[in-house]
C-alpha positions in Angstrom: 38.0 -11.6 -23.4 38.9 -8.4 -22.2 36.1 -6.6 -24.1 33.6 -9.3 -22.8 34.6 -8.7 -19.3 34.0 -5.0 -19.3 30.4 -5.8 -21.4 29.4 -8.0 -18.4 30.3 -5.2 -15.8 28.3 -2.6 -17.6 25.1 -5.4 -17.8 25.8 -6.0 -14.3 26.0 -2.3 -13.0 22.8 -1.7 -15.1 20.9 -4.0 -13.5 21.8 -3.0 -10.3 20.7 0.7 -11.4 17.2 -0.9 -12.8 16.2 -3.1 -9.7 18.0 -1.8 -6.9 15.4 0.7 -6.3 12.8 -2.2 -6.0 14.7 -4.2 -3.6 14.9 -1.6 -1.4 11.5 -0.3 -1.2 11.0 -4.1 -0.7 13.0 -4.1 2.0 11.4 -0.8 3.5 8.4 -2.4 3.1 9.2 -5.5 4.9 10.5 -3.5 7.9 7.7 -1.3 8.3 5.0 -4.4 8.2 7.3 -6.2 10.9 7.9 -3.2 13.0 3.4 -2.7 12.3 3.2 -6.8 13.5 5.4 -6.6 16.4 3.9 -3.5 17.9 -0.1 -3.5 17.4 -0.4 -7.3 17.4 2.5 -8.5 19.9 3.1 -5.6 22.4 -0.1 -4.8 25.1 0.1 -1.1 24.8 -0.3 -1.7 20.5 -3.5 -4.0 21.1 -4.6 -1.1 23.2 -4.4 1.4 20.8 -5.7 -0.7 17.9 -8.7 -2.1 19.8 -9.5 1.3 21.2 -9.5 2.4 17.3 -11.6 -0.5 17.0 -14.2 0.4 19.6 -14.6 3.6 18.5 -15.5 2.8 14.8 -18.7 2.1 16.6 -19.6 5.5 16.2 -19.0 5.1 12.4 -20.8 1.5 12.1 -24.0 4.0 13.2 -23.1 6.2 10.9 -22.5 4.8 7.4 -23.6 1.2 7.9 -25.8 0.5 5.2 -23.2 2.3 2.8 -19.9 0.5 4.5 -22.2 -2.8 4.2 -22.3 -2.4 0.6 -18.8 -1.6 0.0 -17.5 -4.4 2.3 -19.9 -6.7 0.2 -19.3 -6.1 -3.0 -15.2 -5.3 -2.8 -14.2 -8.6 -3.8 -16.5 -9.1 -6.8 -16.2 -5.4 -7.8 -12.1 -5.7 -7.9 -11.8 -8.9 -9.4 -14.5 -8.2 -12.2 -12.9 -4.1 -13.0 -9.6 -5.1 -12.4 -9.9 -8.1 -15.1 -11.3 -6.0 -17.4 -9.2 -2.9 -17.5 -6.1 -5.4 -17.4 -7.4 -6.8 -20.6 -7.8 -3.5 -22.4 -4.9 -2.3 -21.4 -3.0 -5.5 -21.9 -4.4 -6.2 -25.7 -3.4 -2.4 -26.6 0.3 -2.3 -25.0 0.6 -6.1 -25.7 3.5 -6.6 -23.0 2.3 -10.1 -22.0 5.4 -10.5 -19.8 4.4 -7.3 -17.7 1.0 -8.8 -17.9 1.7 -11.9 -16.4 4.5 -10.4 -13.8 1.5 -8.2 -12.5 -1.2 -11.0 -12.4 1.6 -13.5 -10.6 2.3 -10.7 -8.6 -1.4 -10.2 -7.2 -2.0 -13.5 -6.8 0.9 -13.9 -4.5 -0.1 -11.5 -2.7 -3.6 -12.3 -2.2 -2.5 -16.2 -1.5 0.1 -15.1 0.9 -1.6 -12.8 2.7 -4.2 -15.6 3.9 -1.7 -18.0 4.6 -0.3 -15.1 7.0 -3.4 -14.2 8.6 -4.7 -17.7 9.3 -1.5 -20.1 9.2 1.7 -18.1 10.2 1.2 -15.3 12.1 -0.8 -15.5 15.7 -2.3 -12.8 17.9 -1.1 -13.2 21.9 -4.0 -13.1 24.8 -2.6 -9.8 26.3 -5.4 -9.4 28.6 -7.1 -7.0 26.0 -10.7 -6.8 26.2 -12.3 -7.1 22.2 -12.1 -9.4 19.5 -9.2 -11.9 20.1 -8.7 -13.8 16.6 -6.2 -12.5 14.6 -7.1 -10.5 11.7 -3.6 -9.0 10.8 -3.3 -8.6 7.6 -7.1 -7.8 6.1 -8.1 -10.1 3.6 -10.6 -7.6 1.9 -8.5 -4.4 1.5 -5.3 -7.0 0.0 -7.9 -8.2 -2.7 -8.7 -4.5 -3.2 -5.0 -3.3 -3.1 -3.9 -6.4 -5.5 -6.3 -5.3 -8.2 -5.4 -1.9 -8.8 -1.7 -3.0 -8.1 -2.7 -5.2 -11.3 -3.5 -2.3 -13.8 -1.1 -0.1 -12.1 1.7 -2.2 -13.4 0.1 -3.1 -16.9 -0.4 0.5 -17.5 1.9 2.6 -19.3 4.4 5.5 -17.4 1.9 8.0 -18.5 -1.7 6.3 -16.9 0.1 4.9 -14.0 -0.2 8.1 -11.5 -3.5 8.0 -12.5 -4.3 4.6 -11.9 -2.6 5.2 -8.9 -4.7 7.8 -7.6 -7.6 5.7 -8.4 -6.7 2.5 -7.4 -5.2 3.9 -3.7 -9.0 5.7 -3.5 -10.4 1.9 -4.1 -8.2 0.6 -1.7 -8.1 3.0 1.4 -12.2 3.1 1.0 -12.3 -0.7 1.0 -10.0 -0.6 4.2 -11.5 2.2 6.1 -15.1 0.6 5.3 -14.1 -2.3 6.7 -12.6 -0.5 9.7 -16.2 1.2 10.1 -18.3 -1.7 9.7 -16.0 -3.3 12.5 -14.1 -6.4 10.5 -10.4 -4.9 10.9 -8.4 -3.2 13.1 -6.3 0.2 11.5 -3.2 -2.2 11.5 -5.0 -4.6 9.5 -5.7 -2.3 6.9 -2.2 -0.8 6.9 -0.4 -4.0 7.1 -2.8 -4.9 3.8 -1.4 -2.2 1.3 2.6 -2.5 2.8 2.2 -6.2 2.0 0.2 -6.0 -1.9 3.0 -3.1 -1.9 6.2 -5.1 -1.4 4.7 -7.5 -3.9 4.6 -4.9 -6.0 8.1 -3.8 -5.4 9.3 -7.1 -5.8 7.6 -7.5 -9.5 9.2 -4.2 -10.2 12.3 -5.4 -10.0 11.5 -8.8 -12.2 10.2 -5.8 -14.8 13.5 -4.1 -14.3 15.5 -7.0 -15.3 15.0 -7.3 -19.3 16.2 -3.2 -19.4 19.7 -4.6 -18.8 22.2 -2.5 -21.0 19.2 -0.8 -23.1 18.7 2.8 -22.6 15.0 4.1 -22.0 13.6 5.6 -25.0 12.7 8.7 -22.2 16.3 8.9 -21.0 17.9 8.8 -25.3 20.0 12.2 -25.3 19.1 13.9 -22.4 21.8 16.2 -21.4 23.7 15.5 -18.4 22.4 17.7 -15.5 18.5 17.8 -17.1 16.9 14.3 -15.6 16.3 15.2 -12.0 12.7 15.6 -12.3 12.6 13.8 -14.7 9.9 11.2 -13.1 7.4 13.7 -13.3 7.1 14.6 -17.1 7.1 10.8 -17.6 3.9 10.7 -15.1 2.7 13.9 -16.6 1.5 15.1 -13.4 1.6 18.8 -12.6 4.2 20.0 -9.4 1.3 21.6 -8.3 -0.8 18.4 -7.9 2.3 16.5 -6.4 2.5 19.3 -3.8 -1.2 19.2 -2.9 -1.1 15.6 -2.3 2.1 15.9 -0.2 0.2 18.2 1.7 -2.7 16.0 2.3 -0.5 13.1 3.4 1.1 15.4 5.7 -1.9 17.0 7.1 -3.5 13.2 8.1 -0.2 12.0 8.8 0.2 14.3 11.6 -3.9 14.1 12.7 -3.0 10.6 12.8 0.0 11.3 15.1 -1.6 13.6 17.6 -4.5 11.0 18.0 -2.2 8.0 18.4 -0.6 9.9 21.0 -3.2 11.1 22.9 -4.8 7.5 22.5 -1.7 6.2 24.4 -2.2 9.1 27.0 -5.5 7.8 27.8 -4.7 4.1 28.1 -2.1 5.5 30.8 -3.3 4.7 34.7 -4.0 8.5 34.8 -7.5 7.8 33.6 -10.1 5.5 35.0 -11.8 4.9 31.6 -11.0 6.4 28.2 -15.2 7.0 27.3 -16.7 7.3 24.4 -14.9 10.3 23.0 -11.1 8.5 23.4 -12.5 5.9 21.5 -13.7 8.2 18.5 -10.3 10.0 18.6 -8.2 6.8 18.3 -10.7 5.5 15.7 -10.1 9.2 13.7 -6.5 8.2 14.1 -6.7 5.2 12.6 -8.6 6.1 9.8 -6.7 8.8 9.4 -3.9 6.9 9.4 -4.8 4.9 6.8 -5.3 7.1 4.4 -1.8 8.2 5.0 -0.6 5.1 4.2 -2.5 4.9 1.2 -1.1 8.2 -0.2 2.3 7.9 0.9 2.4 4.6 -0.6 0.9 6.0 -3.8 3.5 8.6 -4.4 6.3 6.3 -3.6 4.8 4.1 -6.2 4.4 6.7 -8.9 8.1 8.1 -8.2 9.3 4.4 -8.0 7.4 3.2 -11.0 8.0 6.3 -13.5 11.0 5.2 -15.7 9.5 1.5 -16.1 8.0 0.8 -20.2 
């Protein structure tokens, strides 16, 4: 009984080691798409801000149109179609049908909830905002993009995942930031798109995490003590250099972002009469900018998060 006892512990504590990690970026997930809601959607100075970023994608609606047109058009059939089909390769070679149908519960979920949250659950408040006053939080285009590569992200092996990561978070930012430019979404939308296919993602990471109870990972076997710290990144073989680079460039828009949201909220203040045309493009910089920061920080979370599972 005894020996029992300390057996259950050890499965217990292992679990708690496989899918805490999950849970909580889950839960950090969860925060940051309430803390997104309750700000740009519920608060006057957030609608501002958005609708300003909104606005100003005028200036990119002249510019890429015909291109953002195309990419807005074709997203759902394009990500549906690629997304099947790489998830069938990749699924017949590794033949882990469980992960398989984790992911593609997963993505559905995601997808299905997201609607229901856009048109059922969540409301957008007349503030006295001049724009668009339906609610459009979260985007319905960038989930479906963000759900396929979350797909073949999990399907794939520890190896191809930073990969499809990269990929996939190119396929998603573009389909958000087109529909930004072509004037369908707000930034928040967009944003509030890949934290919500990503806490889906989270939370099918920790169902993957649950079979590994009391198993050691084949990558982990008789590694000395002291020697696995970075370890996540042989398993994505993925160069330091690379990691930094991309750091870098997550940093680098994170912090355009941040000086255009401020000075966006500077120019909604009563010291100006009118923002004009050239607030409106700096907000609408922020917020694309701002999405792609999203994208990438939620990409290398994902990769780091991701790396140990089969």
């Amino acid at each position: 009984m005894a020996c029992l006892i300390v057996r259950n512990r050890s499965s217990l504590s292992s679990l708690k080691q496989g899918s805490l990690g999950y849970l909580a970026g889950a839960a950090l997930t969860t925060v940051a798409f309430i803390g997104l809601y309750l700000f740009f959607v519920r608060s006057h100075i957030g609608q501002e801000a958005d609708q300003l970023a909104y606005d100003g994608a005028e200036f990119g609606r002249r510019s890429i149109t015909p291109f953002t047109g195309r990419v807005l058009d074709a997203v759902p059939d394009i990500a549906v179609a690629f997304g099947l089909v790489l998830t069938a390769v990749i699924g017949f070679v590794r033949r882990n049908w469980r992960t398989l149908l984790v992911a593609l519960v997963a993505a559905g979920a995601a997808t299905a909830s997201a609607q229901l949250l856009k048109y059922g659950i969540l409301a957008r408040p007349d503030l006295a905002v001049d724009g668009y006053a339906g609610n459009s939080f979260p985007s319905g285009h960038t989930t479906v993009a963000a759900a396929s590569a979350l797909v073949v992200f999990l399907v794939s092996g520890p190896r191809m995942r930073p990969m499809v990561a990269g990929w996939g978070t190119a396929f998603a930012v573009l389909a958000g930031v087109a529909t930004l430019a072509n004037q369908w979404h707000r930034p928040s939308d967009v944003i509030a798109a890949l934290l919500w296919v990503a806490l889906w993602g989270c939370l099918a990471g920790a169902v993957l995490a649950w079979p590994s109870v009391g198993i050691v990972p084949r990558a982990e076997a008789g590694v000395p003590a002291g020697t696995a710290a970075p370890r996540w990144l042989a398993l994505t073989g993925l160069r330091q250099s690379t990691m930094r680079g991309i750091r870098w460039l997550s940093i680098g828009c994170g912090a355009v972002s941040a000086v255009a949201f401020v000075a966006t909220l500077v120019l909604n203040t009563s010291l100006f009469e009118s923002v004009g045309t050239l607030g409106s493009i700096v907000a609408y910089l922020g917020g694309v900018t701002a999405i792609v920061t999203a994208g990438l920080v939620l990409a290398l979370s994902g990769t780091r998060l991701f790396a140990r599972l089969p």
